[in-house]
C-alpha positions as CSV (number, residue, x, y, z in Angstrom):
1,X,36.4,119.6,-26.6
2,X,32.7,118.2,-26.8
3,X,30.4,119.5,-29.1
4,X,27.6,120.5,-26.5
5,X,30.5,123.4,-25.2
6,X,30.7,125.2,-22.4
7,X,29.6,124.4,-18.7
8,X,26.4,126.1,-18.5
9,X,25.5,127.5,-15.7
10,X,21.4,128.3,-14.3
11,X,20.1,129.9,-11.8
12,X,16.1,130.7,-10.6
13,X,13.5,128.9,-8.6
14,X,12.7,125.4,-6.7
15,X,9.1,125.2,-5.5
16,X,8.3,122.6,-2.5
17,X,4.6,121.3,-2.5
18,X,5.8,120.2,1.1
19,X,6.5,123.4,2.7
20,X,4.8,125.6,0.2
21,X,8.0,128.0,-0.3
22,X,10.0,128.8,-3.0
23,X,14.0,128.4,-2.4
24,X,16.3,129.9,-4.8
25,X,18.6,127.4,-6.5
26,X,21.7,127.5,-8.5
27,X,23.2,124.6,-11.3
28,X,25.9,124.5,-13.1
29,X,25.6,121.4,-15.5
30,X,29.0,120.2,-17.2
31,X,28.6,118.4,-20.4
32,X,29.4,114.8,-20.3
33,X,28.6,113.6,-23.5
34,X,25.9,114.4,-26.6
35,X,22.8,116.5,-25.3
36,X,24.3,115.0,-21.8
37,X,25.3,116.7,-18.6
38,X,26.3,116.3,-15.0
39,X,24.7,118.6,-12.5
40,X,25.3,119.9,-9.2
41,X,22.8,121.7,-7.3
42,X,23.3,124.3,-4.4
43,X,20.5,125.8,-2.5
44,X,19.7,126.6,1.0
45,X,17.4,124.4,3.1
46,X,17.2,123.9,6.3
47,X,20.3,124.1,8.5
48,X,22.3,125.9,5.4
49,X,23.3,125.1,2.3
50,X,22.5,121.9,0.3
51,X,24.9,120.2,-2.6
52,X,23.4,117.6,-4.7
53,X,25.1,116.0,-7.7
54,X,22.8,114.5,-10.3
55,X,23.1,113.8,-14.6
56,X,21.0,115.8,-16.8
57,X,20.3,114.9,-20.5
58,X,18.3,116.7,-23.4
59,X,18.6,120.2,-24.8
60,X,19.1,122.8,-22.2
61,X,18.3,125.5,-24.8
62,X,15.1,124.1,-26.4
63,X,13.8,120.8,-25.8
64,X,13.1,118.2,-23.3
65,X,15.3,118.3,-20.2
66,X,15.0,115.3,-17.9
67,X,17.5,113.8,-15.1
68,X,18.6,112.9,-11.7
69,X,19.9,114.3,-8.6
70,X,21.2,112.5,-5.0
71,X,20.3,114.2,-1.6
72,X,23.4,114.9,0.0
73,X,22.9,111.5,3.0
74,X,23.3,109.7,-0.5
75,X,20.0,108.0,0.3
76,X,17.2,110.2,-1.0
77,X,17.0,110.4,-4.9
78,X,14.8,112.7,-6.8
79,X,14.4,112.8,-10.8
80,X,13.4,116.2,-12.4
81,X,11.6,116.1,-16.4
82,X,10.4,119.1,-17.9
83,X,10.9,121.6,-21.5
84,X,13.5,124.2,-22.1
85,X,13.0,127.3,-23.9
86,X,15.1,130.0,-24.6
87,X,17.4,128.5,-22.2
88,X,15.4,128.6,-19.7
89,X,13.8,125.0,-18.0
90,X,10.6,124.7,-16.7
91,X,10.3,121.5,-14.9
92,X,8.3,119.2,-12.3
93,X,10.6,117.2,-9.9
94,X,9.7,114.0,-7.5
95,X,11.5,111.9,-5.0
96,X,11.9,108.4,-6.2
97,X,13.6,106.8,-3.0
98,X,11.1,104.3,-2.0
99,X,10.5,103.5,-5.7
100,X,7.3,104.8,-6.2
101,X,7.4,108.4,-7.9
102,X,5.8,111.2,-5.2
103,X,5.6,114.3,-6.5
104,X,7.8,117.3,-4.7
105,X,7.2,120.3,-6.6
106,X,8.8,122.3,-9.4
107,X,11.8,124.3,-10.8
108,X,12.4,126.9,-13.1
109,X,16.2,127.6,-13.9
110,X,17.5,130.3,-16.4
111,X,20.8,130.4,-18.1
112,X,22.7,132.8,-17.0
């Protein structure tokens, strides 16, 4: 096995600055590597439920936590940056599609 251990998995809060709502959000990050995870995250928006698939790296438990994640249509990419402590990440994400960082909001996920 790797040293990082187990899939962790997270759940709490994404905060849009679009629609000014909070949605709740689950991820379950598989570890990959050293301090390196992939991601998937579900959540309901919209129509239903949402899937995204992203990497993670950093400390999940307490540290800096920054990565990745793809919108479903494969074309909208969003990174995420932020601190973990006590397990729980505290974070800032933005969409990154047409290049130019615009901020989308936050998210705040605990381990369960």
């Amino acid at each position: 096995g790797t040293s990082s251990g187990l899939t962790a998995i997270g759940r709490g809060f994404m905060n849009s600055n679009k629609k000014d709502k909070t949605t709740p959000i689950k991820g379950v990050f598989t570890p990959s590597g050293d301090k390196k995870w992939t991601v998937v995250f579900t959540f309901n928006w919209g129509k239903g439920p949402q899937s995204w698939k992203g990497t993670a790296e950093g400390d999940l438990k307490d540290g800096e936590v920054k990565g990745e994640g793809l919108h479903p249509d494969g074309k909208r990419k969003f990174t995420f940056n932020g601190t973990a402590k006590n397990g729980q990440i505290d974070c800032t994400h933005s969409e990154t599609t047409s290049g130019k960082p615009q901020s989308t909001g936050s998210m705040t996920i605990k381990k369960e």
